[in-house]
N, C-alpha and C positions, 0 to 999 in steps of 0.2 A: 550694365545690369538691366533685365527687361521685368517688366513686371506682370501680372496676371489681373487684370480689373475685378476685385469682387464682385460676384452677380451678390441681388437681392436674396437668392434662393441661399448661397454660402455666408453671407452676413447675418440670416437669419438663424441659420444652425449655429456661426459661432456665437450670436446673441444665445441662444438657449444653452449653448456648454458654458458659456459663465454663469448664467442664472442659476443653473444646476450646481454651481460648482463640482463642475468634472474633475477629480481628482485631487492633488495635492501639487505636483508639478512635477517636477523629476527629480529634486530633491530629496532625498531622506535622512533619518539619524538609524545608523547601525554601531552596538556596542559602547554609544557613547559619540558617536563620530558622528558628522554633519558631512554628508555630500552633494556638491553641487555640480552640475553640467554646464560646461561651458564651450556655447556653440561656436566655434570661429570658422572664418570666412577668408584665411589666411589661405592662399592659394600658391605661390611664389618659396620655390626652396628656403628662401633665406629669411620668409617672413613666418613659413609653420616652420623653421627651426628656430627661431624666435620667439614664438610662441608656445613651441612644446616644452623650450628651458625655462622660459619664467613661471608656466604650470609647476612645474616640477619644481623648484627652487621657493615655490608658496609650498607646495605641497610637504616639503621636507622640514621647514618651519613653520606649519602649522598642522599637527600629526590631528588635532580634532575639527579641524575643517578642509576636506580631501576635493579640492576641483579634480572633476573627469574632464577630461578634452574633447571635444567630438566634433569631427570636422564638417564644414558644410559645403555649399559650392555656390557661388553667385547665380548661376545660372538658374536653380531651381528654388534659391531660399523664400522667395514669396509663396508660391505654392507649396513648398514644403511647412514655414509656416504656418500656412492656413490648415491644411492636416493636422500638424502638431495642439494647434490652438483648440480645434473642433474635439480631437480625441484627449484634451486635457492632462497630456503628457509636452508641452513645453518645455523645451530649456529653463533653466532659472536664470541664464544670464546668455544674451541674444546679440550675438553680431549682426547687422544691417546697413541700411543708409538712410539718411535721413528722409531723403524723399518717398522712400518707401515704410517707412513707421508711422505715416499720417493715419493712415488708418487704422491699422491695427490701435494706435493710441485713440481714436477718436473712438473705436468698439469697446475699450476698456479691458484688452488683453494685455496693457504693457504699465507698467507702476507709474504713477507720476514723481519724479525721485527731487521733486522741489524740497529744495533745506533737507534734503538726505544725503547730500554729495557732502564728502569733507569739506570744510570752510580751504584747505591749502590747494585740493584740485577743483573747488569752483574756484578759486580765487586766480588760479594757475590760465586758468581756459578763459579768453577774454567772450565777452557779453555779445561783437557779433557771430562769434560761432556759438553760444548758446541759443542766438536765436532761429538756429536751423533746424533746432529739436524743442523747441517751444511753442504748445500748441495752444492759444486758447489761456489759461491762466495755470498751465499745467509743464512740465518738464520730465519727457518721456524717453531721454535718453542721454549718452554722453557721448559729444560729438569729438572723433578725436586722431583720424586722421582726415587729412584733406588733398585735393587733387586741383590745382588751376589749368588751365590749358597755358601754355606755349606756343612757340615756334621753334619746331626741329629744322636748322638751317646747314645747308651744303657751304661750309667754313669758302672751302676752296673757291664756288660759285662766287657769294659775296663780294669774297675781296675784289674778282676778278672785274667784277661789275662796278666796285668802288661803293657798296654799300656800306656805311659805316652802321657797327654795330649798336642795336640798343641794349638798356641796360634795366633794370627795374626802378633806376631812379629817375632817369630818363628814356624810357618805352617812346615807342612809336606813337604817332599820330594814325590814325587813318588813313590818309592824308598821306602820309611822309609812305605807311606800307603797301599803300596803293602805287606809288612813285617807283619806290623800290618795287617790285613785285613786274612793273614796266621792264624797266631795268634788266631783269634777271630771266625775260624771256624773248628769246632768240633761237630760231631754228626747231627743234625738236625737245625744247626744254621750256617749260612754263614755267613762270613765275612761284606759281602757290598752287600745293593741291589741298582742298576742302575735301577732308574724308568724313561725308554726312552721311553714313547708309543709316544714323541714327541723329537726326541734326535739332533734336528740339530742345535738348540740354545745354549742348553747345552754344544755339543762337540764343537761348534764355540769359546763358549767365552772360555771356559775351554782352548781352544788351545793357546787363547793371550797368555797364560803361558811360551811358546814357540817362540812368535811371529808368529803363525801361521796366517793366512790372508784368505788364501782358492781363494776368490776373489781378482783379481790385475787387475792394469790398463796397458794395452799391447796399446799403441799410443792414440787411441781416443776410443777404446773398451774393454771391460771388458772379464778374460779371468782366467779359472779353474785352480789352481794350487795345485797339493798335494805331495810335497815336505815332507822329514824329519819334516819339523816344523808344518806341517799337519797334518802327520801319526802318531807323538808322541802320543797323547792324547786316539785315537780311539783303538790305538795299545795296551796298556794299559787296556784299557776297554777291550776289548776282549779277551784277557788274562788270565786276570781276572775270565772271564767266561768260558772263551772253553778252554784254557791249568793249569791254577792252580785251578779252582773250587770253588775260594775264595767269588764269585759274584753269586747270585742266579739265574738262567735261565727265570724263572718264571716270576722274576720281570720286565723284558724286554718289553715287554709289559702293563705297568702299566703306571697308571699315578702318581703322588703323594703322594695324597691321597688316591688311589689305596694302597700304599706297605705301610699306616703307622697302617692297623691291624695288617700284619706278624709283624712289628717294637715293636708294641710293646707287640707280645706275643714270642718275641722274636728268633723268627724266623731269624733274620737280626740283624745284631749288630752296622751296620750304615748305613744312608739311603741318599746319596749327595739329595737336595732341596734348590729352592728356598728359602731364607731369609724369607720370607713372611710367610711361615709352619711352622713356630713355633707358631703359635697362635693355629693349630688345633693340634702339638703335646702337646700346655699345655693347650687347653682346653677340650683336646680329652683323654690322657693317663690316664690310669687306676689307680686308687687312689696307691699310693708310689711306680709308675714307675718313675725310677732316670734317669736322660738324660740329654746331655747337646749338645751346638749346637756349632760348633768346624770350624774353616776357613778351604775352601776346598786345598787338593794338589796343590804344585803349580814345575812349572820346572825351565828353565833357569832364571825365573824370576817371581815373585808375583802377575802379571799382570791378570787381569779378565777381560774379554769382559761385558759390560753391554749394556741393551737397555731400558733406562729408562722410564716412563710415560713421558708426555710432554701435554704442553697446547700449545695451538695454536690459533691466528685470523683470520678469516673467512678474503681471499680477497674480499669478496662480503660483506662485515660489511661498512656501512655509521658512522659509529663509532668506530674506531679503535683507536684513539686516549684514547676514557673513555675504552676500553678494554680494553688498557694497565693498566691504572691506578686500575683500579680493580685487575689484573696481580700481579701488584707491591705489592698491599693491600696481596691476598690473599697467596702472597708467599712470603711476610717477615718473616726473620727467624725464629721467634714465633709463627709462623703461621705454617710453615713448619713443627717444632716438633711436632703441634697438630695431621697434616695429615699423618706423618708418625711413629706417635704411633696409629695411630687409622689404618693404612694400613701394621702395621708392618714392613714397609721398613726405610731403609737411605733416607735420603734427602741428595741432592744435594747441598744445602747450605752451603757453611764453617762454619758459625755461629752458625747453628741450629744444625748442629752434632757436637758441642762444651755441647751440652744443657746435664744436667747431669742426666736427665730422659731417654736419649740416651748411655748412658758409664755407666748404672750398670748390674752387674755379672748375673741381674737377668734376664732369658730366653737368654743370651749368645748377651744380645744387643752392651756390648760393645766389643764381637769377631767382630759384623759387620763393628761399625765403627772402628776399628782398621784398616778392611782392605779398607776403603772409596781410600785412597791414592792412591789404586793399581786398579783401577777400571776404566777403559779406552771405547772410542767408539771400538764396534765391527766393520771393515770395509766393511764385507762384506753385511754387511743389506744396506749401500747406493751408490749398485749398482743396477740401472736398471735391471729388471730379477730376481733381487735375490729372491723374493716371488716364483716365476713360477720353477726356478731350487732349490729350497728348498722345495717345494711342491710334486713338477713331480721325483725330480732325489735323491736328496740327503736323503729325510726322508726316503725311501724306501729301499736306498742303503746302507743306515748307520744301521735300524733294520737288513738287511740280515747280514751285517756284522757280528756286535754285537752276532746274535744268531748264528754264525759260519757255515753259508749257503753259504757264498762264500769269497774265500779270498779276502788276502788284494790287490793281481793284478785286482782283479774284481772289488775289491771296488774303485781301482786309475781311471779302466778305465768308472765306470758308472760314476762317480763325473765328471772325466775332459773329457774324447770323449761326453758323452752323454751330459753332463751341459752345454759342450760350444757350442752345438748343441742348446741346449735351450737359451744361452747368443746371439745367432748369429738372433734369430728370433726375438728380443728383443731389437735390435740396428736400 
């Protein structure tokens, strides 16, 4: 998901359409009936077939409150958003993700839905995935699928190397996947390919591992730090590629789905990915490629940054109360497993990642939720700036690294001289 930095010039137009109260939202009552729009973000056959049944299925038992569906698309929801927001026609009820709701929540176009959630689905969604849409004293959305990263591994490779598999209760060390990673490259096949052509999310949550933060609060303002518990993870990566040779060069530049031809002409013997790619490595891989999808490294501790999908109400919704209730409907726990088999991800739910279509062996579903536990807010997405210094400084600074164009002194001073340069215009 890319995002679009708010200028001052767009912040200040959508500050004057709430002041104005532009409109009413896109809700209305016709005849007696309550309608609401409901933006989703479900992109994957199986997850808008998913999503258009459970519309339908509220819709048919509850004939005075009509959700619309309306689809949206990852690629442009930020700026589509921001249009929506400006011309005071919003959704009333908003699919996003969490690291991109910071500010529209901080502009005051998204409800704060504190003690509006049913007491069974807060109580359902544990407290640290609340805190990935908790901004400030406020709770601005419902976080509720999720994505850790993995390892997509060439089964075959492995064994053949004598790598013994990890497991989510026992994951890798760094340490042990650097070993392995040695291992598994000979010839025309490396070890690991790092597909950063987006790498600041990736190295962020990978860092919880560490407790790394990156972003910290310094009194009232926000403020770059790349200490040891920072350095660990990138440090690592790079290594990897510029001193042991274990990580393919090439792949650096890739996206995902970019590096899963070399994967599986075995070019790469594991590929770290979002959770969610396991649908295109088993609905993509070559008839009797053997793979399996393995919990990623973890360090001082199992801990994984997450930025979950989230739904959200429109503060400009004259119906926010039937918003919720459709909320509650469409993300009961049963509900949950449907959308996050059909999106390939965990859910958020306790419940729903109890579900036993979610913990079998097969495509490595139940490595995911094995590691639900360890899966914490990332801190530094809900600071003010972080879009604009993850955009301008650190994606930039992190590819130079990675492909070993500048060190790691270069790489502390663009992150933190330069970042806090960007945090400072942004306060």
């Amino acid at each position: 998901m890319r995002r679009t930095t708010l200028t001052a010039v767009a912040i200040a137009a959508l500050g004057a359409s709430v002041l104005t109260g532009c409109g009413g939202g896109s809700s209305h009552a016709s005849n007696g009936v309550i309608h609401l729009k409901y933006e989703s973000l479900a992109w994957q056959t199986d997850s808008v077939k998913a999503n258009k049944a459970l519309v339908a299925e509220w819709n048919k038992s509850h004939p005075k409150i009509q959700v619309q569906y309306v689809q949206g698309n990852w690629d442009n929801i930020h700026d589509q958003l921001v249009t929506s927001f400006e011309g005071g026609d919003a959704p009333d009820i908003i699919a996003d993700a969490a690291d991109d709701i910071v500010g529209f929540a901080q502009q005051g176009y998204l409800e704060n839905i504190q003690g509006k959630v049913p007491a069974a689905l807060r109580d359902d969604i544990p407290a640290r995935s609340w805190g990935t849409t908790t901004f400030g004293k406020g709770v601005y959305g419902i976080p509720f699928l999720q994505e850790p990263r993995m390892v997509m591994a060439n089964a075959t490779l492995l064994k053949k190397a004598g790598v013994a598999l990890p497991t989510a209760a026992k994951p890798w060390t760094w340490a042990q996947f650097d070993a392995d990673a040695k291992k598994l490259t000979h010839g025309s096949t490396y070890g690991v390919a790092w597909a950063m052509k987006e790498p600041v999310s990736a190295t962020l949550n990978l860092a919880m591992g560490y407790n790394g933060h990156y972003l910290y609060q310094d009194g009232k303002n926000a403020v770059v730090k790349f200490g040891a518990a920072e350095q660990a993870v990138p440090r690592q990566i790079h290594d990897e590629v510029n001193v042991d040779h274990t990580a393919a060069p090439q792949a650096l530049g890739m996206s995902g789905s970019d590096a899963l031809p070399g994967f599986f002409a075995g070019k790469y013997a594991m590929v770290p990915l979002g959770m969610s790619y396991r649908q295109q490595v088993a609905q993509q891989a070559p008839k009797g490629f053997d793979w399996v999808a393995l919990p990623s490294p973890v360090g001082t501790s199992a801990d994984q940054g997450v930025s979950p999908q989230t739904l959200s109400v429109s503060a400009t919704s004259p119906n926010q109360s039937q918003a919720m209730q459709f909320l509650a409907f469409l993300l009961d726990p049963a509900h949950q497993v449907q959308l996050a088999q059909g999106d390939w991800m965990l859910p958020t739910s306790t419940q729903a990642a109890k579900a036993p279509a979610l913990n079998t062996a097969t495509d490595g579903w139940n490595t995911g939720t094995g590691m639900q536990k360890n899966l914490v807010a990332e801190p530094a997405q809900a600071f003010n700036g972080y879009p604009e210094w993850e955009n301008k400084i650190a994606t930039p600074a992190f590819q130079e690294y990675y492909s070993g164009r500048i060190t790691l002194a270069q790489l502390t001073a663009k992150l933190v001289k330069d970042g806090n340069d960007v945090l400072a215009q942004n306060r």
